[in-house]
C-alpha positions in Angstrom: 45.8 55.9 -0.6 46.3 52.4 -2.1 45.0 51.8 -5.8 43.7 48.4 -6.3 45.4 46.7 -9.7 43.3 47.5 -12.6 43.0 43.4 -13.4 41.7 43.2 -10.1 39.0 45.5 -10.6 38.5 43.7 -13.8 38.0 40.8 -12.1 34.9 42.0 -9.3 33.2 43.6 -12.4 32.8 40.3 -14.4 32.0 38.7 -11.5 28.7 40.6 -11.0 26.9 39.4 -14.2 27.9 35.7 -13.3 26.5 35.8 -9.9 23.1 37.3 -10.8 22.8 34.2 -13.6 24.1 32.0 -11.1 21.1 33.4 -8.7 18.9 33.4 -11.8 19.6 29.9 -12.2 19.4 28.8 -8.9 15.8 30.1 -8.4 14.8 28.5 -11.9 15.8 25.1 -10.2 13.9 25.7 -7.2 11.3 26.8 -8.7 11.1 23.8 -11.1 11.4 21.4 -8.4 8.4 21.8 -6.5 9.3 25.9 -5.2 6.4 27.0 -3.3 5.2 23.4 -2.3 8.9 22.6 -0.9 9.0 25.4 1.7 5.7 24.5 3.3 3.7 27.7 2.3 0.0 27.1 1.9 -1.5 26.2 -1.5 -4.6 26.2 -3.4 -7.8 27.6 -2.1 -8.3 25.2 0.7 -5.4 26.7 2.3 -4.1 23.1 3.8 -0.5 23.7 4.4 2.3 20.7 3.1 6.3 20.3 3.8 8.7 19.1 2.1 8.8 15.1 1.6 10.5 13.5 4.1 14.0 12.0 3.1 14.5 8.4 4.0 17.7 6.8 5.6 19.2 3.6 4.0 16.9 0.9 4.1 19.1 -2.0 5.5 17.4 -5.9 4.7 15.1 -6.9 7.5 16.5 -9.9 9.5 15.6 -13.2 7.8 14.3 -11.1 4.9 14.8 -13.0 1.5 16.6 -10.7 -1.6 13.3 -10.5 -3.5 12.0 -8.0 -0.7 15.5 -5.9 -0.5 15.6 -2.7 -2.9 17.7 -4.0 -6.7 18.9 -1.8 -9.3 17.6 -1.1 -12.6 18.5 0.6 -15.7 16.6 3.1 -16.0 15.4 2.3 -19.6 13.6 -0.7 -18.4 11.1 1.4 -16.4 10.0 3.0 -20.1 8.7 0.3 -21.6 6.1 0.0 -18.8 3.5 3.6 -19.5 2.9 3.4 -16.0 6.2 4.2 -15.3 5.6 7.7 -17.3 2.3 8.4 -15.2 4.5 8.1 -11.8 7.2 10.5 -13.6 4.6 12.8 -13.9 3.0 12.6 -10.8 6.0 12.5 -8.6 6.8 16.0 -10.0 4.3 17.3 -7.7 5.9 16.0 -4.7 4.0 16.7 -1.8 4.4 14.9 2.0 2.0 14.1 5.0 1.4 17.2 6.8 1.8 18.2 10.9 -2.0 18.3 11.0 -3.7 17.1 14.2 -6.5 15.7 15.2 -7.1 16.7 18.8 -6.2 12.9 19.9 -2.4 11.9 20.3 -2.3 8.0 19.5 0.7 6.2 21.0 4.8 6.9 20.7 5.4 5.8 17.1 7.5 2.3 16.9 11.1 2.2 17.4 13.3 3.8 14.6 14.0 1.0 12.4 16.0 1.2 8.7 14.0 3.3 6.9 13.4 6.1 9.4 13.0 10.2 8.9 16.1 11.7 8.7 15.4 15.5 10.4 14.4 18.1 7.7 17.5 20.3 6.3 19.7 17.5 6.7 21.3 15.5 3.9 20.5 11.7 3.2 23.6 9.5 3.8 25.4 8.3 0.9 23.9 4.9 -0.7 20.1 6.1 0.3 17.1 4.3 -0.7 16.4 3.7 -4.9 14.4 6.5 -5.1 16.3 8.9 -3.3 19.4 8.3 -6.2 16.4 8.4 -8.7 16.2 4.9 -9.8 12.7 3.5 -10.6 10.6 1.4 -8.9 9.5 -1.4 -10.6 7.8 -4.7 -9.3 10.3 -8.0 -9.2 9.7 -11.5 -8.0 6.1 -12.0 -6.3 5.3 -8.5 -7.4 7.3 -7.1 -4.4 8.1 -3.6 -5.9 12.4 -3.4 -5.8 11.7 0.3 -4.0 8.2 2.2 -2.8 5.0 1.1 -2.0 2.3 -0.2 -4.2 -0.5 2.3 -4.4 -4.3 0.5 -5.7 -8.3 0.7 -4.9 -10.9 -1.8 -4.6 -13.6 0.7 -6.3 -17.3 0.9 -6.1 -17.4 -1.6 -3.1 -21.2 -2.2 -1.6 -22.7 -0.6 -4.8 -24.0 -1.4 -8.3 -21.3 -0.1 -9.9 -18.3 -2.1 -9.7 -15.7 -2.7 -12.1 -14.1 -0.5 -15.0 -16.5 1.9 -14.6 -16.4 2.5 -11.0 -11.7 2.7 -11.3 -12.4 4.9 -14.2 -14.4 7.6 -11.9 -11.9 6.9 -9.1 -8.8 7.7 -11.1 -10.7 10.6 -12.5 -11.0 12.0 -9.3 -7.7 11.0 -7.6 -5.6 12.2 -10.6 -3.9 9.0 -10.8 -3.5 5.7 -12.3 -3.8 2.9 -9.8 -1.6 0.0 -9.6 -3.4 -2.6 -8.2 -7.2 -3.5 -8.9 -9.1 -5.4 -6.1 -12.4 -7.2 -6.9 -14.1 -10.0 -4.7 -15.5 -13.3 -5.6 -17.2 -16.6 -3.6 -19.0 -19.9 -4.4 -17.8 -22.2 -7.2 -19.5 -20.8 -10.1 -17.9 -18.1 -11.8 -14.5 -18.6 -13.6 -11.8 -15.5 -12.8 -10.6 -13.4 -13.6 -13.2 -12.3 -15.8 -12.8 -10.6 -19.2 -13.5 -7.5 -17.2 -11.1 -7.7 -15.2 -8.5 -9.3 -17.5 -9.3 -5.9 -19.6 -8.4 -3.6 -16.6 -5.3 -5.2 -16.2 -4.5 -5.0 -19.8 -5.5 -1.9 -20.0 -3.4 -0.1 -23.0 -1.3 2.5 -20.7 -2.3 1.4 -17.5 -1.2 -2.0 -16.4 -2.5 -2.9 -13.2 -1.9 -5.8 -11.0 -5.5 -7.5 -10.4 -6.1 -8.5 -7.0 -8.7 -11.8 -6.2 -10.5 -12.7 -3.8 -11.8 -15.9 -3.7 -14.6 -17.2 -0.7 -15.5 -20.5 -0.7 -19.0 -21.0 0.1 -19.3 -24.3 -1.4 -18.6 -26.8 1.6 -16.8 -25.8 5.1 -13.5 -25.3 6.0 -12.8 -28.8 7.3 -14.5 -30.4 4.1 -12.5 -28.7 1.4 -9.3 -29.3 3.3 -10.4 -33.1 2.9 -11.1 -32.7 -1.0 -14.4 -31.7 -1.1 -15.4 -33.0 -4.4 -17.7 -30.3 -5.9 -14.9 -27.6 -5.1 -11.9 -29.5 -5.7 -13.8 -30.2 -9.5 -14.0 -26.1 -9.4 -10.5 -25.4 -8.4 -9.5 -27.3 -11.4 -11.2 -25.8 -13.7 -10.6 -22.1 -12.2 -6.5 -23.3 -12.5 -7.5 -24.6 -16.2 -9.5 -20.9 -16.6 -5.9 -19.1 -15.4 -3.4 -20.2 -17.5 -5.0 -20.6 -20.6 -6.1 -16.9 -20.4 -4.1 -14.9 -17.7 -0.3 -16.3 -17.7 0.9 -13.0 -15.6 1.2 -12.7 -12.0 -1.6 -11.5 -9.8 -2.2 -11.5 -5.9 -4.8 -14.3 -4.3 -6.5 -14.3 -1.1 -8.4 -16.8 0.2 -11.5 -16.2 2.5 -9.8 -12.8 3.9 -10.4 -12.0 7.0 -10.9 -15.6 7.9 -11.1 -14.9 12.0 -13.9 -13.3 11.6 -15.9 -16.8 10.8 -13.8 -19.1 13.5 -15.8 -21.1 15.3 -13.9 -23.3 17.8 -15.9 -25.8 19.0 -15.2 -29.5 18.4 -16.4 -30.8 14.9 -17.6 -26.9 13.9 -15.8 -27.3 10.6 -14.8 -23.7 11.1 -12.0 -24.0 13.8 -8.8 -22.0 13.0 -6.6 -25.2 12.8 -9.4 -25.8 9.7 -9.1 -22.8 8.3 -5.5 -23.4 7.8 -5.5 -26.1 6.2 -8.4 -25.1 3.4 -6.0 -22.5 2.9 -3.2 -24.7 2.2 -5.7 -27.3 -0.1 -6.6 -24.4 -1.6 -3.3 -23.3 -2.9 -1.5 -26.3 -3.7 -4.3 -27.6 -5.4 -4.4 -24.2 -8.3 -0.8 -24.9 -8.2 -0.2 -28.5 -8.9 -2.7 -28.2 -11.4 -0.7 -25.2 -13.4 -1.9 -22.0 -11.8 1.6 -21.3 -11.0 1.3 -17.8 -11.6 -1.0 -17.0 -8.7 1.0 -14.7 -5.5 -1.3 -15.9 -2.8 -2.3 -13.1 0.1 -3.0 -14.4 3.7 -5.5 -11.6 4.7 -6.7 -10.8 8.6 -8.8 -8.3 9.6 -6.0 -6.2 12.5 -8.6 -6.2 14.9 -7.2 -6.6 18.1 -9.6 -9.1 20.1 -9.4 -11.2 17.5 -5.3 -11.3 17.5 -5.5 -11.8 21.4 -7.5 -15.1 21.3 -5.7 -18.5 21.7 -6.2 -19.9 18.5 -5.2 -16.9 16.0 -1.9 -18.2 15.3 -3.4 -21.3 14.3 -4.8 -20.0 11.2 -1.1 -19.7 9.6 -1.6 -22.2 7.0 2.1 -22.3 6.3 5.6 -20.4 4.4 5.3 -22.3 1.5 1.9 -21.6 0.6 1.4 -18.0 1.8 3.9 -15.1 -0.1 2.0 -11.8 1.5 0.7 -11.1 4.7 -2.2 -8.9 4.1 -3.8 -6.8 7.1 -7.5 -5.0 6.7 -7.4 -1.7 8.5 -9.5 1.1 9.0 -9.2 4.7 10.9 -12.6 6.0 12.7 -13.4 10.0 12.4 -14.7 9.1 15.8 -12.5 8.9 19.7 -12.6 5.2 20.6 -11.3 2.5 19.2 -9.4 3.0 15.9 -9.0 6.5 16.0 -5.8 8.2 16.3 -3.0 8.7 14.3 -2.0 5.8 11.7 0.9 4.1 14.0 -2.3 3.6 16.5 -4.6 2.8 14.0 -2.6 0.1 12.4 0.1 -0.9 14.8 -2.1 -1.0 18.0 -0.1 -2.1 21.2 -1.8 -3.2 24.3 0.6 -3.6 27.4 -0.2 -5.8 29.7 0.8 -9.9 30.2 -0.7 -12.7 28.8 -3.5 -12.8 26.7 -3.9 -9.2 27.6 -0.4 -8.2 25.6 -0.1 -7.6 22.2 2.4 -6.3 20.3 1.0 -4.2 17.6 0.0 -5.9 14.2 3.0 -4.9 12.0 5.6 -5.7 15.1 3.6 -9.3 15.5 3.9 -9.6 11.7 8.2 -8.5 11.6 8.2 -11.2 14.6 6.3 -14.0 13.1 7.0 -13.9 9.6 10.2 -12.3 8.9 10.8 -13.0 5.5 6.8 -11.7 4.1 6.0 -8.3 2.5 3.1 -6.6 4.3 -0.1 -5.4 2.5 -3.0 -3.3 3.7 -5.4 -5.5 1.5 -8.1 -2.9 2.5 -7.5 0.5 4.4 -10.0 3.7 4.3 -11.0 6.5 7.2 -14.8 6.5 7.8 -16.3 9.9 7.9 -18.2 11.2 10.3 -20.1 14.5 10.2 -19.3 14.9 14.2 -15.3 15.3 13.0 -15.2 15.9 9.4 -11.8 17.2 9.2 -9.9 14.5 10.8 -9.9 12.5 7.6 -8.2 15.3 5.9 -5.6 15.5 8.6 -5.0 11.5 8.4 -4.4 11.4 4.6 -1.6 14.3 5.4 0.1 12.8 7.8 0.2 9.2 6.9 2.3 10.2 4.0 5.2 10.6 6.7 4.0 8.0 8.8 4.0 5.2 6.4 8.1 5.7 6.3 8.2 4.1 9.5 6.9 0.7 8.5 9.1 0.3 5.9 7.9 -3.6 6.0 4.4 -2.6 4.1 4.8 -2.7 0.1 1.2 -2.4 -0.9 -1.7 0.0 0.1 -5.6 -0.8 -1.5 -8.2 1.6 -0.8 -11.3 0.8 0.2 -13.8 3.0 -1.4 -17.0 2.8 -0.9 -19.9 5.8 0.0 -21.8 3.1 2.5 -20.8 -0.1 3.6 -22.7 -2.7 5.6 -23.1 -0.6 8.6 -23.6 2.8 6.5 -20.4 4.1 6.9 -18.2 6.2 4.6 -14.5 5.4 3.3 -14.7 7.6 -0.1 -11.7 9.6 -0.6 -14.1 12.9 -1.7 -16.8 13.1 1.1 -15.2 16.6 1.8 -13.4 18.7 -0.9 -10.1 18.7 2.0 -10.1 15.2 1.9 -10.3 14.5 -1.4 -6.9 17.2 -2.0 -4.8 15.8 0.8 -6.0 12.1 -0.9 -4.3 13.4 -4.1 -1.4 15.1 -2.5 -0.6 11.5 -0.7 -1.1 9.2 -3.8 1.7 12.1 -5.9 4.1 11.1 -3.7 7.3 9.4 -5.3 7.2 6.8 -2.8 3.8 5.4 -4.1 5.2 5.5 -7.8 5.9 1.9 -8.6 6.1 0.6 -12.3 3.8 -2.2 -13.1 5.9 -5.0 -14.9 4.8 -8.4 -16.1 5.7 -11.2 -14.3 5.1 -15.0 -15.4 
């Protein structure tokens, strides 16, 4: 019988020890980086399964796309000096994706893969992926596009008393998260904005937030502020005075959002959509020429379909150089009908058909018309209903894969209110699932964007 060499032997002896430590180490890793949550196994006492996040392809520039909206490198140091940076750090360690959970309903094929999509699970991401995927930070650049991810903020309290600090403080509370992005809503020609309040939020030592404004003129109609109506062109001086003696940073500006909702297009209405353009555009240029440079103005419709389909909708583009975000309101309904489904169906609806019957889907209409804008849902939230209470749940898990396929979108704001006009419910917490797969969306690392001051 052969004798193996004794330095052989040696040899498979040491290499025992060093491949248990090797598998020691291995599961330390594993077990570091997320472990349990990674595989899919169920956690917590709700029992609501997640998989691993999804791993993005390499994000090529959108046709006609300016630089500012293409992903740039940073040194990572930068990224410190903004706290908010260190609360997305910490958050991201819990990594968690949108989940296969269904609804019942099955909303329309999902668009075309575009740059951006899913690459299948246990496969690895191409070299030169997306900045996060080489763990760079995302941070926001010119016109607060973020350089990577997708800006993740609340418009708190809405349709109750309690507005304001108070009402982000409890939201953040309960979401486990700082938010990026504060919305509040103003009209008529009274009060100055930002206020202190809000000029505090956004200050906040920590937690630097982008404010978001809304402004609705209620002064004089569309068609007479477009012609320099005196009382409000005397207000949008001094609101432009009001802004850069005391808020020189950048912050996003809508005018009248939702504007379709209020076109009237009869002859001499003062409300057609031709009108609302060009308030729009007096609006803006106005703040602007008289030093509110600093304002990153929002166009804002209301993605409802009927509206998109009529004639004049088109009209109400007030213009490139006056408009930096397209901004699109969109809710998902517990409920079957309309609005309900999945969120490519909720907020890229597609109706097939010719003529005024077509339409291509909101964020497809948007890529078309507008090429070189950043997306925004300006205001997104489920409704509840006590006939499907799970489904909001389920939509929070999945739209954390879903989002990846509209890579186009670079800001989410909540909606949150417990009752709005109509008595429905977009809080995040109206069921205990909800509220955990709401969490488990806003930990992802692609919502972790690093608020930076821009002038």
């Amino acid at each position: 019988m052969n004798r193996r060499p004794r330095r052989f032997r040696l040899v498979q002896i040491a290499a025992v020890p060093t491949a248990f430590v090797l598998s020691v180490a291995t599961t330390l890793a594993w077990a570091w980086t997320g472990g349990v949550d990674q595989i899919g196994l169920p956690v917590g006492s709700l029992g609501d399964p997640t998989v691993s996040v999804p791993v993005l392809s390499p994000t090529a520039q959108q046709p006609g796309m300016p630089d500012a909206l293409a992903p740039a490198r940073r040194p990572s140091s930068a990224a410190a000096a903004s706290s908010s940076a260190a609360a997305a750090t910490t958050a991201a360690s819990s990594a968690a994706a949108g989940t296969t959970g269904t609804t019942g309903t099955t909303g329309p094929a999902a668009p075309a893969a575009a740059p951006g999509t899913l690459v299948p699970q246990g496969r690895m991401a191409p070299a030169g992926d997306t900045q996060q995927a080489r763990g760079e930070d995302c941070y926001t650049g010119h016109n607060l596009v973020p350089t990577c991810g997708v800006l993740w903020g609340v418009a708190p309290g809405a349709h109750t008393e309690s507005r304001g600090a108070s009402a982000l403080a409890r939201f953040e509370r309960k979401t486990g998260r700082h938010q990026a992005i504060y919305h509040a809503y103003h009209g008529g020609i009274r009060q100055l904005f930002p206020t202190e309040q809000e000029i505090a939020i956004a200050h906040q030592p920590g937690k630097r937030r982008i404010l978001f404004l809304n402004w609705k003129p209620e002064s004089a109609s569309w068609a007479k502020i477009a012609r320099g109506d005196r009382r409000t062109d005397a207000y949008l001086d001094r609101l432009a005075v009001h802004i850069k003696r005391n808020f020189p940073e950048q912050f996003f500006f809508a005018v009248h959002h939702e504007g379709e909702n209020d076109v009237r297009e009869r002859a001499g209405s003062g409300y057609t959509a031709r009108d609302y353009a060009a308030m729009y555009r007096h609006v803006i240029k106005r703040l602007r020429a008289k030093g509110a440079t600093n304002i990153v103005s929002v166009l804002v419709h209301m993605a409802y379909v009927p509206h998109a389909q009529k004639s004049w909708f088109n009209s109400m583009y007030p213009g490139d150089d006056v408009v930096d975000w397209i901004g699109l309101d969109t809710y998902a309904y517990s409920d079957p009908g309309y609005g309900h489904g999945q969120f490519s169906e909720v907020f890229n609806r597609r109706l097939e058909g010719k003529g005024k019957q077509y339409w291509p889907g909101f964020y497809n209409w948007a890529k078309m018309r507008h090429p070189g804008k950043p997306l925004m849902l300006a205001e997104w939230g489920v409704w509840s209903s006590r006939r499907n209470p799970q489904y909001k749940a389920d939509f929070y898990r999945r739209l954390g894969h879903e989002i990846r396929q509209f890579p186009r979108i670079k800001a989410m704001v909540q909606f949150e209110t417990p009752s709005n006009q109509k008595g429905q419910d977009s809080s995040v917490d109206s069921t205990p699932a909800a509220l955990h797969a709401y969490r488990k969306l806003g930990s992802l690392p692609l919502f972790q964007v690093a608020v930076t001051p821009r002038r």
